[in-house]
C-alpha positions as CSV (number, residue, x, y, z in Angstrom):
1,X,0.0,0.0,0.0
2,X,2.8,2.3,1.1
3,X,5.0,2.7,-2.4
4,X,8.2,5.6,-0.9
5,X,9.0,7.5,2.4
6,X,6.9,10.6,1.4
7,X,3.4,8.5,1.4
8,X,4.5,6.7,4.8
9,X,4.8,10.1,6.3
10,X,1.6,11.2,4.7
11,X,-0.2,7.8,6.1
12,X,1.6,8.7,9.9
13,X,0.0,12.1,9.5
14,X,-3.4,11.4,8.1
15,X,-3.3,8.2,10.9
16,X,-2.7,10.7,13.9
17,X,-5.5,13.1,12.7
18,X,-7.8,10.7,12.3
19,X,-6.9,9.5,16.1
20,X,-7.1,13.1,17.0
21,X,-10.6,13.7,15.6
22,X,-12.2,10.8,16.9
23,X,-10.2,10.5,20.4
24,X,-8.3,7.7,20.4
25,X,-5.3,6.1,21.7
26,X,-2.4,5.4,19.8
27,X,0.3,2.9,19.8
28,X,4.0,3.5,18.3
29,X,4.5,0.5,16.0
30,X,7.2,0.0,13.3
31,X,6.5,0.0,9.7
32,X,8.3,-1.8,7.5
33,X,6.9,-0.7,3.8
34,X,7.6,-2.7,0.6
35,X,9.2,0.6,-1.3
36,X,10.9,2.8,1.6
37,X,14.1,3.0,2.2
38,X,13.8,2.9,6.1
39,X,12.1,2.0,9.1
40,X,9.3,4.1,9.5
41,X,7.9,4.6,13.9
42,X,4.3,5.4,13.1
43,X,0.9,6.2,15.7
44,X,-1.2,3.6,15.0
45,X,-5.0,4.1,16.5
46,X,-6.4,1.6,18.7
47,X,-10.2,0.4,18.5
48,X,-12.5,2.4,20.4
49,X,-13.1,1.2,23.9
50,X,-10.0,-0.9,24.5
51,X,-7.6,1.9,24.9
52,X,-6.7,1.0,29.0
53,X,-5.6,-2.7,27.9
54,X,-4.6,-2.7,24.5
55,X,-4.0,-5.7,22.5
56,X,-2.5,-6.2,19.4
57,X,-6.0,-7.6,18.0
58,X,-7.2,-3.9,19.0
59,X,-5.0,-1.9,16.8
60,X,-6.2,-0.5,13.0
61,X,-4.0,-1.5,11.1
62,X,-5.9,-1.0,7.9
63,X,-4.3,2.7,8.2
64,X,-1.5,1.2,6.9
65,X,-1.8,-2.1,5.4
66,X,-4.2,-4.0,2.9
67,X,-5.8,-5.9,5.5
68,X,-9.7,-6.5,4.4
69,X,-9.7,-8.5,0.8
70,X,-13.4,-8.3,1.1
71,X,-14.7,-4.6,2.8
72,X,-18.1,-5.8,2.3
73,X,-18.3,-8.7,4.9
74,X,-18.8,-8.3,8.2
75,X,-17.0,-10.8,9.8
76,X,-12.8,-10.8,9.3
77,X,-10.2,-13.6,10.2
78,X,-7.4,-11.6,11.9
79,X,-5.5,-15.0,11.9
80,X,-4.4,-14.1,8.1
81,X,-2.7,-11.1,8.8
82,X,-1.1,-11.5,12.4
83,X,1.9,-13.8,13.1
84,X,2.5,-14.1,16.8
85,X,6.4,-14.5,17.0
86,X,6.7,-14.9,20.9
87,X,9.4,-13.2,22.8
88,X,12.8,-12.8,20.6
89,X,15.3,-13.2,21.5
90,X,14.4,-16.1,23.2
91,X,16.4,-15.7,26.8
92,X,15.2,-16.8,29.7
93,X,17.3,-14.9,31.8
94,X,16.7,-11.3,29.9
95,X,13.5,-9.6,30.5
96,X,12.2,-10.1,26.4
97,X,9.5,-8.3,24.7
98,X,7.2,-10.5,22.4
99,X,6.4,-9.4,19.2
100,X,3.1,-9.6,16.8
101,X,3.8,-9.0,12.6
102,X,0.7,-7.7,10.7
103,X,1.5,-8.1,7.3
104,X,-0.8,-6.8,4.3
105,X,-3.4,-8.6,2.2
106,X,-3.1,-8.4,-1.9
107,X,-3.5,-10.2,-5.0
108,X,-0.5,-8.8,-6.6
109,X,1.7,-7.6,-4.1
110,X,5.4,-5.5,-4.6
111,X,8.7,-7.4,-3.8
112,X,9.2,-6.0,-0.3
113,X,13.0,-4.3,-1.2
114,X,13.6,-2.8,2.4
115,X,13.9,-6.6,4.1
116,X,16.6,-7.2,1.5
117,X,18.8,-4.2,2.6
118,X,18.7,-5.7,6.1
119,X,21.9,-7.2,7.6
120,X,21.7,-11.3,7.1
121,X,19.2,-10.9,4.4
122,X,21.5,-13.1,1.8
123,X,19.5,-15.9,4.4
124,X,16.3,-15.8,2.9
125,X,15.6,-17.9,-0.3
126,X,13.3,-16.4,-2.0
127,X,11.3,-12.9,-2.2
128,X,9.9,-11.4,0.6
129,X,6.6,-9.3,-0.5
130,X,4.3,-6.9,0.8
131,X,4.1,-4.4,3.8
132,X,4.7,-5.2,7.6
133,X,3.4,-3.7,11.0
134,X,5.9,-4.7,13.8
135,X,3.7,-4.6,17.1
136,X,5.4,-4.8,20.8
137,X,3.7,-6.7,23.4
138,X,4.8,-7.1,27.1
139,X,4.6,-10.2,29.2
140,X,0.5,-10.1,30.0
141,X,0.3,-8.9,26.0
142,X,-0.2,-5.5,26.8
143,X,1.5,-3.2,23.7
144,X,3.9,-1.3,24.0
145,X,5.5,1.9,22.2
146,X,8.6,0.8,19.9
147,X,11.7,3.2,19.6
148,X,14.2,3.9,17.9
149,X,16.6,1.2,20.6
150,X,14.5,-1.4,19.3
151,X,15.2,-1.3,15.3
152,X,17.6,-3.7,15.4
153,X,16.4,-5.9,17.2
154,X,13.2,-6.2,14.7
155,X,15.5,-6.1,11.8
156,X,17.3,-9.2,13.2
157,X,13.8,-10.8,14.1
158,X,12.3,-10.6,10.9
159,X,15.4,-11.8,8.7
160,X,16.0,-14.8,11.8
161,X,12.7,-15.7,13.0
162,X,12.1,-18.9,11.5
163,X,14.2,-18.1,8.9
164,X,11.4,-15.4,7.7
165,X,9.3,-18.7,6.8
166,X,6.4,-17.3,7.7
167,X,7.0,-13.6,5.6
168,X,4.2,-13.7,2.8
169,X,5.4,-14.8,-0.3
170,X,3.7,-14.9,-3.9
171,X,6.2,-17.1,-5.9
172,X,4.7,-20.8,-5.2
173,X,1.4,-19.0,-6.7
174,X,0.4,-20.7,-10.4
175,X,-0.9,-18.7,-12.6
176,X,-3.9,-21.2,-12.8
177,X,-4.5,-20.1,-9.4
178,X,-4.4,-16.0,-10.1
179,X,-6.8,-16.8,-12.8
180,X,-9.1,-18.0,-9.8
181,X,-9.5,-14.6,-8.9
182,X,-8.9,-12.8,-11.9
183,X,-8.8,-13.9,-15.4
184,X,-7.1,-11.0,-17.2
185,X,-4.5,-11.3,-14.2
186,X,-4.3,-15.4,-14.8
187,X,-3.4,-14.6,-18.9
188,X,-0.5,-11.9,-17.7
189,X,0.9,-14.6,-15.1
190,X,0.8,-17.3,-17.6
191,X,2.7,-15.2,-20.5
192,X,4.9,-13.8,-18.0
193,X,5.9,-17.5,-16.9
194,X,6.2,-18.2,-20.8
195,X,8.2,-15.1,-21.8
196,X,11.2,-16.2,-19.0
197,X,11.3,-19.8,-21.0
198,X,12.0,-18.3,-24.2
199,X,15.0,-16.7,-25.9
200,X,15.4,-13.3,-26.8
201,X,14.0,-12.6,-29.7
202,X,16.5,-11.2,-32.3
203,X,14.1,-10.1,-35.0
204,X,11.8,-8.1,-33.0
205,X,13.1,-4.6,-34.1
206,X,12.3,-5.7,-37.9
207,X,8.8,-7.4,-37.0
208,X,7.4,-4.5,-34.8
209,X,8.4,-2.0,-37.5
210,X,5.8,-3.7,-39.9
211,X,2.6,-1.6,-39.7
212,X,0.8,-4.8,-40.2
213,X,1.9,-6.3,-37.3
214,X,1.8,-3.5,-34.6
215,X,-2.5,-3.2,-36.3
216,X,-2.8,-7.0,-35.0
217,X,-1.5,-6.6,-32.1
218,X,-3.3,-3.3,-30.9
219,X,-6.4,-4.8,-31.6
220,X,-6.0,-6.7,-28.4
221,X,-4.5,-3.5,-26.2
222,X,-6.8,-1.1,-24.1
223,X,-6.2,2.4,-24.1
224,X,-3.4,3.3,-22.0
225,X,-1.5,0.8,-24.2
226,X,-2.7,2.2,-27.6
227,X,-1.3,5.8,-25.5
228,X,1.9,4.2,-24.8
229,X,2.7,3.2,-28.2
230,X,1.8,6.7,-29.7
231,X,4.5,8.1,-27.4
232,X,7.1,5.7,-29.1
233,X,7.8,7.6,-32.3
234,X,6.5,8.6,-35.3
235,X,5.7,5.5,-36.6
236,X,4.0,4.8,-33.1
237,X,1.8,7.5,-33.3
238,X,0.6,6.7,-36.7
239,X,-0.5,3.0,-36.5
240,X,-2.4,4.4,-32.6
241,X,-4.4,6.8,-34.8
242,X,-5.4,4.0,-37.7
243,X,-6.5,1.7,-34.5
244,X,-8.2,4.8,-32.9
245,X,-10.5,5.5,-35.8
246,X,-11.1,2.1,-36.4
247,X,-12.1,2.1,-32.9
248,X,-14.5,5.0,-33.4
249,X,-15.9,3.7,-36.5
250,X,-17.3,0.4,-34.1
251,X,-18.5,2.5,-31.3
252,X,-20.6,4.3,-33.7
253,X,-21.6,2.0,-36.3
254,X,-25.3,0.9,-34.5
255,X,-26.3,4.8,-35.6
256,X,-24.0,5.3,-38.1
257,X,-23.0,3.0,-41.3
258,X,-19.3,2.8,-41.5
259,X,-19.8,3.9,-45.3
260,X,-21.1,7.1,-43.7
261,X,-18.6,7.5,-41.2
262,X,-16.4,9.9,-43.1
263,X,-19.4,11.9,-43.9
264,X,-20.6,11.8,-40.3
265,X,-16.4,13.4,-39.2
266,X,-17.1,16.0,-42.1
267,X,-20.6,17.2,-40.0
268,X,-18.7,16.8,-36.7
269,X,-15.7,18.7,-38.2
270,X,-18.4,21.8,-40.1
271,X,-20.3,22.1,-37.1
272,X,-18.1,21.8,-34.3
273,X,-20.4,18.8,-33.0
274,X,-18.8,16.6,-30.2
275,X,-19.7,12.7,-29.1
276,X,-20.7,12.3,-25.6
277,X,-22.2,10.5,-23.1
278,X,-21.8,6.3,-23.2
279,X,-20.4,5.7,-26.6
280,X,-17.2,8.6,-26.1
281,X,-17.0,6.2,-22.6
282,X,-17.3,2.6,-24.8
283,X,-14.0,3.7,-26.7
284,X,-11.6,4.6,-23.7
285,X,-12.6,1.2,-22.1
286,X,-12.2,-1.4,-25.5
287,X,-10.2,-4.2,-24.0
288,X,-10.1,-2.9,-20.4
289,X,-9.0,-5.5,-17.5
290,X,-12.6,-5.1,-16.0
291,X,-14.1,-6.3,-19.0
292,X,-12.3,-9.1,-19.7
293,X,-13.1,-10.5,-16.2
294,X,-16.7,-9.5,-16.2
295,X,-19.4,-12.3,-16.6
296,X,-21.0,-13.3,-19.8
297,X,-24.7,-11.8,-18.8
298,X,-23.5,-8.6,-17.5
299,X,-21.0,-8.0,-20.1
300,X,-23.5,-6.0,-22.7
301,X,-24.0,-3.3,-19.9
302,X,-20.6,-2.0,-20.4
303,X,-20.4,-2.7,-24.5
304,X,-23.8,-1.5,-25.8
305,X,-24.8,2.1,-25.9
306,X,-28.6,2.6,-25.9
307,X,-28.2,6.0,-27.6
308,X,-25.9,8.1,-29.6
309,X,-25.4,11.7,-27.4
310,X,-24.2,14.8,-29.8
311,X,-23.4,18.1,-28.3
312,X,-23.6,21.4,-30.9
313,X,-22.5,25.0,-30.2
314,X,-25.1,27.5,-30.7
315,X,-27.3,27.5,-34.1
316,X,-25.3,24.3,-35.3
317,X,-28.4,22.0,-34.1
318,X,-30.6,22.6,-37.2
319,X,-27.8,21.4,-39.6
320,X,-26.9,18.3,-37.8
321,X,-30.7,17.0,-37.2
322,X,-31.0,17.5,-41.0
323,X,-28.3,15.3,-41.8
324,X,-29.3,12.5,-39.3
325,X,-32.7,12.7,-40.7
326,X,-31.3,11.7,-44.1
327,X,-30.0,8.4,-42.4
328,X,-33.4,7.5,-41.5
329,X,-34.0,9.4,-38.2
330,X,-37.2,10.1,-39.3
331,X,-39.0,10.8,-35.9
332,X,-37.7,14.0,-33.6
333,X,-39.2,15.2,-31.0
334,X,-37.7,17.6,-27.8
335,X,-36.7,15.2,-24.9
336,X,-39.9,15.1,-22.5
337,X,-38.2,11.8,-20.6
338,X,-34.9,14.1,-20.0
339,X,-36.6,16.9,-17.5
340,X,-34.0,16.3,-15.1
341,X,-31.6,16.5,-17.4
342,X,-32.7,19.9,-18.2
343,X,-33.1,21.1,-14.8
344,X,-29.5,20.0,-14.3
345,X,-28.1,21.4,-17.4
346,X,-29.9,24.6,-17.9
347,X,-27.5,26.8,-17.4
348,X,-24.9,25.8,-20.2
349,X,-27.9,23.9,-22.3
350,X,-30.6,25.2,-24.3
351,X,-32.5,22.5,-26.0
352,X,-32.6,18.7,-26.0
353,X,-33.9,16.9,-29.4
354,X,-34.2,13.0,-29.6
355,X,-34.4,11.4,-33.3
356,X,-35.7,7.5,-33.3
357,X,-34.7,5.0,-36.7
358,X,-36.4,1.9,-36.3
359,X,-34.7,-1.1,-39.0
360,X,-35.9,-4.1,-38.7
361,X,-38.1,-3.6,-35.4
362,X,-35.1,-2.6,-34.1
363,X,-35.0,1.0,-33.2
364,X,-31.8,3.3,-32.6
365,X,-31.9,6.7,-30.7
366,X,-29.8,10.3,-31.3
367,X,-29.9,12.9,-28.5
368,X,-29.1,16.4,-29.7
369,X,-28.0,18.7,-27.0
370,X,-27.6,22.6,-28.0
371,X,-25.1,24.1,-25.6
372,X,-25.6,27.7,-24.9
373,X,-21.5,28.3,-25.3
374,X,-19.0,26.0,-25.3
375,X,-19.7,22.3,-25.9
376,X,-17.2,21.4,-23.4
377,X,-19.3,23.1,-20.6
378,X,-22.0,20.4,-21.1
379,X,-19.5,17.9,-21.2
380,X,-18.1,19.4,-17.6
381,X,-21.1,20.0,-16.3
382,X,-21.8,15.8,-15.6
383,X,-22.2,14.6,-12.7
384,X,-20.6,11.5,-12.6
385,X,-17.0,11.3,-13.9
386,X,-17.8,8.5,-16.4
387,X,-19.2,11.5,-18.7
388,X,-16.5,13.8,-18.4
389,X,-15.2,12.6,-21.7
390,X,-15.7,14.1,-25.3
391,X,-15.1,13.0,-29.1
392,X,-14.3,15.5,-31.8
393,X,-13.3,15.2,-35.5
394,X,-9.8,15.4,-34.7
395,X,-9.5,14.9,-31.2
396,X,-10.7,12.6,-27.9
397,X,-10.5,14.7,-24.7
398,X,-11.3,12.9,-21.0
399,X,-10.9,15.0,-18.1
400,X,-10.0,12.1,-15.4
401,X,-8.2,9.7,-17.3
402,X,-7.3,7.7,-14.2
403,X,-10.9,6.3,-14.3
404,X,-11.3,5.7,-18.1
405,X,-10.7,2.0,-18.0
406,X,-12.2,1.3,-15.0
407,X,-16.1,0.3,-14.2
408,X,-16.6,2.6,-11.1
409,X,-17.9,6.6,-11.5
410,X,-17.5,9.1,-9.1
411,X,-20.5,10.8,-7.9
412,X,-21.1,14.2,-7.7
413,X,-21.4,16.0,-4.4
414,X,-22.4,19.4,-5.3
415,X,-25.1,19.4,-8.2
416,X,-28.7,19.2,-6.8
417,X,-29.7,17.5,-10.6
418,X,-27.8,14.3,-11.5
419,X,-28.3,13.4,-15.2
420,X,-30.8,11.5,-15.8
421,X,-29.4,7.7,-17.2
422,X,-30.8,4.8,-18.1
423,X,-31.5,1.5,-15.5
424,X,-28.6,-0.3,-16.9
425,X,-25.8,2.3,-16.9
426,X,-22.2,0.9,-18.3
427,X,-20.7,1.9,-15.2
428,X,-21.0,1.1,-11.1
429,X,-21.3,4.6,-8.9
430,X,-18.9,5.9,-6.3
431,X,-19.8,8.1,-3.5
432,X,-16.2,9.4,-3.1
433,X,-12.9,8.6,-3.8
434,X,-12.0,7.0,-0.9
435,X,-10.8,3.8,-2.5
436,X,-8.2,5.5,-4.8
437,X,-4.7,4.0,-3.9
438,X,-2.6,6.9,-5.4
439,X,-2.2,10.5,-4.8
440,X,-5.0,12.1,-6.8
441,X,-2.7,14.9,-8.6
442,X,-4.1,17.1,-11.4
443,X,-7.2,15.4,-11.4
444,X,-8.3,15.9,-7.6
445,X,-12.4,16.6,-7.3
446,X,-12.4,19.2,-5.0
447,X,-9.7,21.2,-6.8
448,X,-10.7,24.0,-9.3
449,X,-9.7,23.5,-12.5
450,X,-9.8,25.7,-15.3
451,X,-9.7,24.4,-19.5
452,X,-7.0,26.4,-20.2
453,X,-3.5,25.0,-19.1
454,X,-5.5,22.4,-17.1
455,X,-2.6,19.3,-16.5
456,X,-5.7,17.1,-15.6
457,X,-7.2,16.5,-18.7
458,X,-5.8,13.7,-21.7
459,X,-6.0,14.6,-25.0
460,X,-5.1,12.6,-28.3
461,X,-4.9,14.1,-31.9
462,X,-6.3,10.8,-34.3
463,X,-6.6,12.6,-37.0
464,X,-3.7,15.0,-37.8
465,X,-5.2,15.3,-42.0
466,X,-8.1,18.1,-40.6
467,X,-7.3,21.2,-40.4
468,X,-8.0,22.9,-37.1
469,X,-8.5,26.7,-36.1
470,X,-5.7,28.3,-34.1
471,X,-5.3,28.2,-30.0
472,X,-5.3,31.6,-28.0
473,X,-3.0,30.1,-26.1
474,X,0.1,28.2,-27.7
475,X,0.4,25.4,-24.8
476,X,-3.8,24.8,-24.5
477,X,-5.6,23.2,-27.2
478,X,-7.9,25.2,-29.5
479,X,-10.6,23.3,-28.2
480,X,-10.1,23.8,-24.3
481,X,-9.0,27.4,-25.0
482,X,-12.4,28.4,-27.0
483,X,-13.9,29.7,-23.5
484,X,-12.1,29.8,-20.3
485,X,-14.2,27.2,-18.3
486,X,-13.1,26.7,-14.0
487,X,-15.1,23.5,-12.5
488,X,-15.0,22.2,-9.7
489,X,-16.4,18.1,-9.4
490,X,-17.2,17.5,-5.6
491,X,-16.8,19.3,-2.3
492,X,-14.3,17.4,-0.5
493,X,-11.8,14.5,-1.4
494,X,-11.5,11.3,0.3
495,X,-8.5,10.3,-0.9
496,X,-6.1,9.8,2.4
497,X,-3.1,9.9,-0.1
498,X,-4.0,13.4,-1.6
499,X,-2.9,16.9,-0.4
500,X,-6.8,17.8,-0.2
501,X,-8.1,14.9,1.5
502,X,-10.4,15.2,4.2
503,X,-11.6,12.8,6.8
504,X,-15.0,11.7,7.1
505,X,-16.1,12.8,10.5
506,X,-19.8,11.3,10.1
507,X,-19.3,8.3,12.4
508,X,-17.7,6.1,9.4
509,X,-14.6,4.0,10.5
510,X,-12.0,5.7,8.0
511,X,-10.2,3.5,5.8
């Protein structure tokens, strides 16, 4: 959980305030994290109501550690995170102090690199992983503050203690047995296994440089990987914008034939129309970990779009309901079933149009949304993350990329109106951001953002061949930079690893 020294500080902090606000005891422990570079002496709180007597069993260690796999059961086995090692050294005729390790709890744990730098490390046989909480315990099991006098001494217990047998260890894990709990995981442990049996291939530099083969081979990719490769070079970039636009053209192709898919750019391009809504979310997560491990009846929620959302600037709406009508989107009519919608979105929205095609008995749906400025304030004005994300002719934009290729949504604390959205939404809802495991930078809720020079928001050229009008500011795109826009997503943030976070006082056990 803890990745450097700066974040274990951060965690001592945040653990002490929380003791602070809710008036508990605390308990020096020692903290051994996977990535820091030292022993860290934190405050650990203890449980409310055992504070005269504490045992180890009483202390939180969840401040620290992964120690719930499953936060929604009631009922947790202590047994798998606590190792009582008894009294080291083991001397009958020195007064001892016995010790309790809590270690942490995760599927894919980090190679714990601070145990190797300890003296008689070269012992161990193997990896040790994960993070540890060394707790002191007198004779009647009472804790005990550690200090700095007793580093050593925990440095040689966990390298000697049973010859750090019982230290966690992932390596005597198959990858059949990963799979068990996550399939996309199970296929990354199995070619990882195969890739270490293999030679080095010696051709790779001539078979990756064959557009051809890089096209095969994104086809499989999500996002961030199609991203990665368009950071490579020039020839990188080009074969990321081919797969994005073939990308696009699936997304779209239930509303829009993909031999009218370069006519439907042109109108995007004339108009200065953008894609919202569920099918500019469909393209970010195309091959995303959470799909590939989701079950076969619930997998349409997050592939199928049940309409096509279009956002115009001012007077453009006229000209693009014309040209849908000539693809058979005969039937229009203002969007009575999206009230709330408009209540939410009155400010930066002016009309709401909703075109029906039935093929077949099959019937496809167009929503037409008029902003009253910039089509990027509609976009921002979402309540839930998950629809902070635009498509242009030449351009995709998402303001919180860190979420794109996930299936949870942050929720809105500030907007009386949520958008109104379908039963089956492609995406699960999150009251905060409590759950994020990484400082939330750039793309913080509760800080105020503004479009132009904003470091938050991703944005990816895929078609270079349109020309574009020129940015009032040379480091902002045109785009962001048409109308200075500030927004703000939620009130607070609950993210202990962020600069802004704030604790939740409302009788919640924090995290």
């Amino acid at each position: 959980m803890i990745s450097n020294d700066a974040l274990a500080k951060q965690m001592a902090f945040e653990a002490i305030r929380h003791a602070q606000c809710n008036r508990l005891s605390t308990v020096k422990c020692a903290l051994i994290a996977s990535q820091c570079s030292k022993i860290h002496i934190v405050q650990v709180p203890v449980d409310r109501g055992y504070d005269l007597s504490p045992r180890a069993i009483d202390l939180d260690c969840s401040l620290f550690l992964h120690t719930w796999n499953a936060p929604e059961h009631l009922v947790m086995d202590l047994d798998e995170v606590m190792v009582d090692v008894g009294a080291y050294p083991n001397n009958p005729l020195a007064h001892t102090y016995r010790w309790t390790v809590v270690s942490s709890i995760h599927h894919m744990p980090k190679v714990n690199e601070l145990i190797r730098t300890f003296e008689g490390a070269d012992c161990l046989t193997r990896d040790v992983y994960g993070s540890f909480l060394v707790v002191k315990r007198d004779r009647n099991d009472i804790l005990c503050n550690v200090g700095v006098h007793d580093l050593g001494l925990i440095k040689s217990m966990l390298i000697n203690a049973s010859s750090g047998t019982w230290l966690p260890s992932v390596t005597a894990v198959s990858p059949e047995e990963i799979a068990c709990v996550s399939p996309s995981l199970g296929v990354v442990a199995t070619l990882s296994r195969a890739l270490n049996t293999v030679r080095q291939f010696e051709e790779a530099s001539l078979f990756y440089a064959i557009p051809e083969m890089r096209a095969i081979l994104l086809r499989y990719c999500d996002h961030f990987t199609v991203m990665a490769l368009s950071r490579v070079n020039q020839e990188g970039r080009r074969s990321a914008q081919v797969e994005i636009r073939a990308r696009l053209k699936m997304v779209v192709a239930p509303f829009v034939p993909s031999e009218r898919f370069a006519s439907f750019m042109n109108l995007l391009q004339i108009t200065g129309t953008i894609i919202i809504g569920s099918v500019a979310r469909r393209l970010f997560t195309i091959n995303s970990a959470f799909i590939q491990d989701i079950d076969e009846p619930e997998v349409k929620r997050y592939t199928t779009s049940a309409n096509l959302n279009l956002c115009t600037p001012p007077g453009k709406r006229d000209l693009v309901v014309r040209w849908l009508t000539n693809e058979k989107f005969l039937t229009w009519s203002p969007s009575g079933d999206r009230r709330q919608a408009a209540r939410g979105l009155e400010v930066v929205a002016s009309s709401f149009m909703t075109g029906c095609r039935d093929v077949k008995g099959s019937k496809h749906f167009v929503t037409v949304t008029e902003s009253r400025g910039s089509v990027l304030a509609v976009v921002l004005s979402s309540t839930y993350t998950a629809q902070t994300n635009a498509i242009s002719a030449t351009r995709l934009y998402c303001f919180y990329p860190n979420l794109i290729t996930s299936e949870f949504s942050l929720r809105s604390d500030i907007a009386k109106h949520h958008l109104h959205r379908r039963s089956s939404i492609g995406f699960k809802l999150q009251s905060s951001n409590r759950s994020w495991q990484a400082p939330c930078g750039p793309v913080c809720p509760a800080t105020t953002r503004k479009t132009i020079g904003d470091k938050g928001v991703a944005s990816f050229v895929w078609d270079p061949s349109v020309h574009v009008p020129q940015s009032r500011h040379e480091e902002t795109d045109y785009l962001l930079a048409q109308v200075s826009l500030r927004f703000r997503f939620s009130k607070v943030c609950r993210n202990m690893f962020c600069r802004n976070y704030e604790p939740d006082l409302r009788g919640r056990r924090a995290m």
